[in-house]
N, C-alpha and C positions, 0 to 999 in steps of 0.2 A: 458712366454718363453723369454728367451733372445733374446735382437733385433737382432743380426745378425746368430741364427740361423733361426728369423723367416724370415731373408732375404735367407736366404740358401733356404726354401721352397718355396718363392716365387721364383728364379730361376727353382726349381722342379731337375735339372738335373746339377750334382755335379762329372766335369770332375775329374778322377785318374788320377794323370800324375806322371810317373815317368822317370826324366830327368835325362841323362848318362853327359851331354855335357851342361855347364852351357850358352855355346854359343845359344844353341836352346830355351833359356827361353823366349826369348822376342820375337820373331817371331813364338814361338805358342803360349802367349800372344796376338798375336793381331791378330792369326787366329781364337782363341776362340773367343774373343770381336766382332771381323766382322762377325764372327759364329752366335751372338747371344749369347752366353754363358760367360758374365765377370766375369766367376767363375772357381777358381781351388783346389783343393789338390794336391799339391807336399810334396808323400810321400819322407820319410826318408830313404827310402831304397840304398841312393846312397851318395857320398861322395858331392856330388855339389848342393845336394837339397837346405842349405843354403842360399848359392852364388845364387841361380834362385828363389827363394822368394824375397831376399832383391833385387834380379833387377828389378823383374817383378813387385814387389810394387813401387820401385822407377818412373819406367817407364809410370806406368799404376795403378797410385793413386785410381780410380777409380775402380778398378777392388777389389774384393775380393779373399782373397785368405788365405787358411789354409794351416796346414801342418800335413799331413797323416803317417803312421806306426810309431809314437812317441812312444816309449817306455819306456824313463826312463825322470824324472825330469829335468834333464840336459839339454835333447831334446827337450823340453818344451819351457826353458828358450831360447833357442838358437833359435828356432823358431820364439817367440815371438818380439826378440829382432829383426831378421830380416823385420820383418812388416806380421807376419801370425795372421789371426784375428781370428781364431779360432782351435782346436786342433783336431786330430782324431784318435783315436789307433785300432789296429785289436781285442786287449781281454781289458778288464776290471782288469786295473795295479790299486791297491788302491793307489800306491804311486803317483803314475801319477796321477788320477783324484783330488788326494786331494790337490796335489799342483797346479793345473789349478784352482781350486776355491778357494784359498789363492789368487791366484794373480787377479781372478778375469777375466779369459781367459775362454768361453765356450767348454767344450770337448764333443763327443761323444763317449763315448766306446763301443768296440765293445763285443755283447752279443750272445751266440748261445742257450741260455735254460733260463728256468725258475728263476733258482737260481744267476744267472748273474746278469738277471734284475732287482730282489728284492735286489740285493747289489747296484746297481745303483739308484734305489728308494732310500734305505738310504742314500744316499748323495744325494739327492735333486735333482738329474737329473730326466730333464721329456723327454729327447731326448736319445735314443742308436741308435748305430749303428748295424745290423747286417750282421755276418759277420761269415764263406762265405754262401752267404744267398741263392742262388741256390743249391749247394755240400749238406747244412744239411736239405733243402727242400721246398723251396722258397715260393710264397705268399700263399700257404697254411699252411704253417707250420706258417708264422709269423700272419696270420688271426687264426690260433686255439691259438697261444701264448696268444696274444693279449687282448681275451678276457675278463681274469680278471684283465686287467692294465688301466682300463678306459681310461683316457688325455694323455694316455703315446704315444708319439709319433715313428717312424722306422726310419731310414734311410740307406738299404737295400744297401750291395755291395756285388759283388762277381759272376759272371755268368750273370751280364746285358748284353743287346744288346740289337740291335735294333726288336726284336722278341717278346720281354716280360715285356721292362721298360715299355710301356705303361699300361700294366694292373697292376704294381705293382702303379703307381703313382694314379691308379682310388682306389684304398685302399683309404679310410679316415684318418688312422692312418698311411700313409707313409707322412713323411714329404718331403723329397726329397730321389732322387736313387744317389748310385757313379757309376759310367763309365768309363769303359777306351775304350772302344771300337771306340770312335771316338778321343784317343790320343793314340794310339797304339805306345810302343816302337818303331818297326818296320818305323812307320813315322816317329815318332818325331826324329830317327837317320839318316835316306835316306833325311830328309830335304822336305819333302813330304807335308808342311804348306797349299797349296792351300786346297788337298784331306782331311787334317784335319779340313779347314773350311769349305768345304762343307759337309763334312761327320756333322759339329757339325750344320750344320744348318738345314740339316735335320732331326737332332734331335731336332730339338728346333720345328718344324714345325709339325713333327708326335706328340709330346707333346701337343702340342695347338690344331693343329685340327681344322685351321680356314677352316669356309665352307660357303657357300653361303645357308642361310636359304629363305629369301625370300625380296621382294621390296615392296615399301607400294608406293603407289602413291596418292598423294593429290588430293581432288575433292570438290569442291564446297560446294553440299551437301549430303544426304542420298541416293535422287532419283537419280544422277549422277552415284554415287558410285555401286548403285546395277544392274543399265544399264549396266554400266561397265565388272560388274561381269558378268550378263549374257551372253554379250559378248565373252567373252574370254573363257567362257564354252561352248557354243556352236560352239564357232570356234574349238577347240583344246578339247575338251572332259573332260574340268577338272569338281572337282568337287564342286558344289556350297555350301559353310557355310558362311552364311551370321552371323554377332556377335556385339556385342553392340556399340564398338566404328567403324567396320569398315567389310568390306564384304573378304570373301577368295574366288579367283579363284584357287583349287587347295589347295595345301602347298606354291606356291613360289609366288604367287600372293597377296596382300592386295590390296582396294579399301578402304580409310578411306572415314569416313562420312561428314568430314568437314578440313580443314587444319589442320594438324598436325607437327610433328618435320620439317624440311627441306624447302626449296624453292618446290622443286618439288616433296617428298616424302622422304621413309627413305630405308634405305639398313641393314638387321640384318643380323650379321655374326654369326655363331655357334662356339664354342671356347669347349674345353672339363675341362678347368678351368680357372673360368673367372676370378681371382683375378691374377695369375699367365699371364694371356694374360695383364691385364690392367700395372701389372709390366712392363711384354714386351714392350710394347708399350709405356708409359710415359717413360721407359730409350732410345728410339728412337725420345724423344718429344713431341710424343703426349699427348693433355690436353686431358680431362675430365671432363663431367658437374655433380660434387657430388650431386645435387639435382635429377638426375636421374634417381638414383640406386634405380633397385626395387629389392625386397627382395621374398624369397623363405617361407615360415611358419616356417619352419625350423630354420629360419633365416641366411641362405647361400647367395650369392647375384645371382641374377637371371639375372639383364639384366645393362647395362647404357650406355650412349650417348656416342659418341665423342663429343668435345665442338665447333668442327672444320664442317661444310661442306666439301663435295667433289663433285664437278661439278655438284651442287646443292643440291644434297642429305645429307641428315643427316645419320650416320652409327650408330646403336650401336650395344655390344658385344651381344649375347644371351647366356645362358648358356647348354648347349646340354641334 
């Protein structure tokens, strides 16, 4: 897959924005960013879509940013040119896709059936868009599609909210959603930048799904560790699973058998996709220790450290 759609999936949530007022590009540019989300689509649906790409890249180099309802080659080009790193159409233009892969620009076109996507297959695409992907019958329709397209991956717009993106992004085959629900016309004209970053952070936050799983606390040794546990069971009624490295009071309790991660113990956080949380966070600075990472049979990633303590603890992600 191309590298920057496989950066699109790891953001997971792929702002729509459509900008009347090129004056509003850059201040919701850095509401999305402060949001959480340094990601955008500014469709073409307006006369200034241009003029708010090439600011918003200028401004906010860092940021990603495509350009949505492209229609014809020309729009392509003019895109491009402004600093859009990637392309997105509502149908499947053969003119259009074939000159994004002459230049060498990733597109996603948008598909509503069967025969769409096998036009898209022949040109080498393993990414579509669909599109409107609630109106023609939303993760049911694209989990029955799906099935005979093995690798092929979604990226679903059209009726998201805050109500359903979440179940569309636990699909396997969804690479990321598009949204407009947290850059609503409506704001982005009233000048409404604060409500658009809050609105996108809490979308970045019901995405992730960090949750407090449980604490490991360090102990000496075995016999410590399971004093401990009985402990805490009998105070508070949890329940005892004592297990090879380390005793459970409960789910939110560990008692390890001997020192482990941390000065004082560990803290695991639950994450609902932990490659997309670890994005999160290394774009906020957080390291991470690569030898960590443990692995699913599957071979999905299952859990890994931060490289960092926190008031003594060592934290890592788990995967839910």
């Amino acid at each position: 897959m191309n590298e920057i759609l496989k950066k699109v999936g790891l953001y997971g949530i792929v702002p729509v924005v459509k900008i009347d007022d090129a004056e509003k590009a850059l201040p919701l540019a850095g509401a999305l960013c402060r949001g959480g989300l340094p990601v955008a689509e500014i469709t073409f649906r307006t006369a200034c879509a241009e003029e708010a790409i090439k600011a918003i890249c200028k401004e906010y180099p860092n940021m990603l940013v495509g350009a949505g309802t492209v229609l014809t080659p020309e729009q392509v080009d003019r895109a491009v040119a402004a600093g859009a790193k990637f392309i997105v159409s509502p149908g499947l233009n053969p003119k259009v896709v074939s000159h994004c892969i002459e230049i060498g620009v990733p597109i996603t076109p948008g598909c509503s059936n069967p025969s769409d996507i096998e036009t898209a297959l022949e040109f080498g695409l393993d990414v579509v868009k669909i599109f409107p992907a609630e109106a023609i019958g939303g993760l049911p329709m694209i989990k029955a599609m799906s099935a005979p397209y093995g690798s092929l991956k979604f990226m679903p717009t059209g009726g998201l909210n805050e109500s359903n993106i979440l179940s569309y992004l636990k699909f396997n085959k969804i690479l990321a959603c598009g949204g407009s629900y947290m850059v609503s016309s409506d704001l982005i004209n009233a000048g409404d930048f604060a409500k658009i970053e809050e609105m996108t952070r809490n979308a970045v936050m019901q995405m992730h799904g960090f949750e407090l799983k449980h604490v490991g606390f360090n102990t000496e040794n075995k016999e410590k560790a399971l004093a401990a546990m009985e402990l805490l069971c009998r105070l508070f009624g949890f329940e005892p699973k004592p297990g090879n490295s380390g005793a459970f009071a409960g789910t939110g309790f560990e008692l390890m058998y001997k020192p482990f991660h941390g000065t004082n113990g560990h803290i695991a956080i639950g994450v609902n996709f932990l490659d997309r949380a670890v994005f999160y966070l290394e774009n906020m600075g957080i390291e991470f220790e690569p030898e960590s990472y443990a692995k699913f049979a599957a071979g999905e990633s299952k859990a890994v450290y931060l490289k960092d303590e926190i008031a003594g603890f060592a934290f890592h992600l788990l995967q839910k």
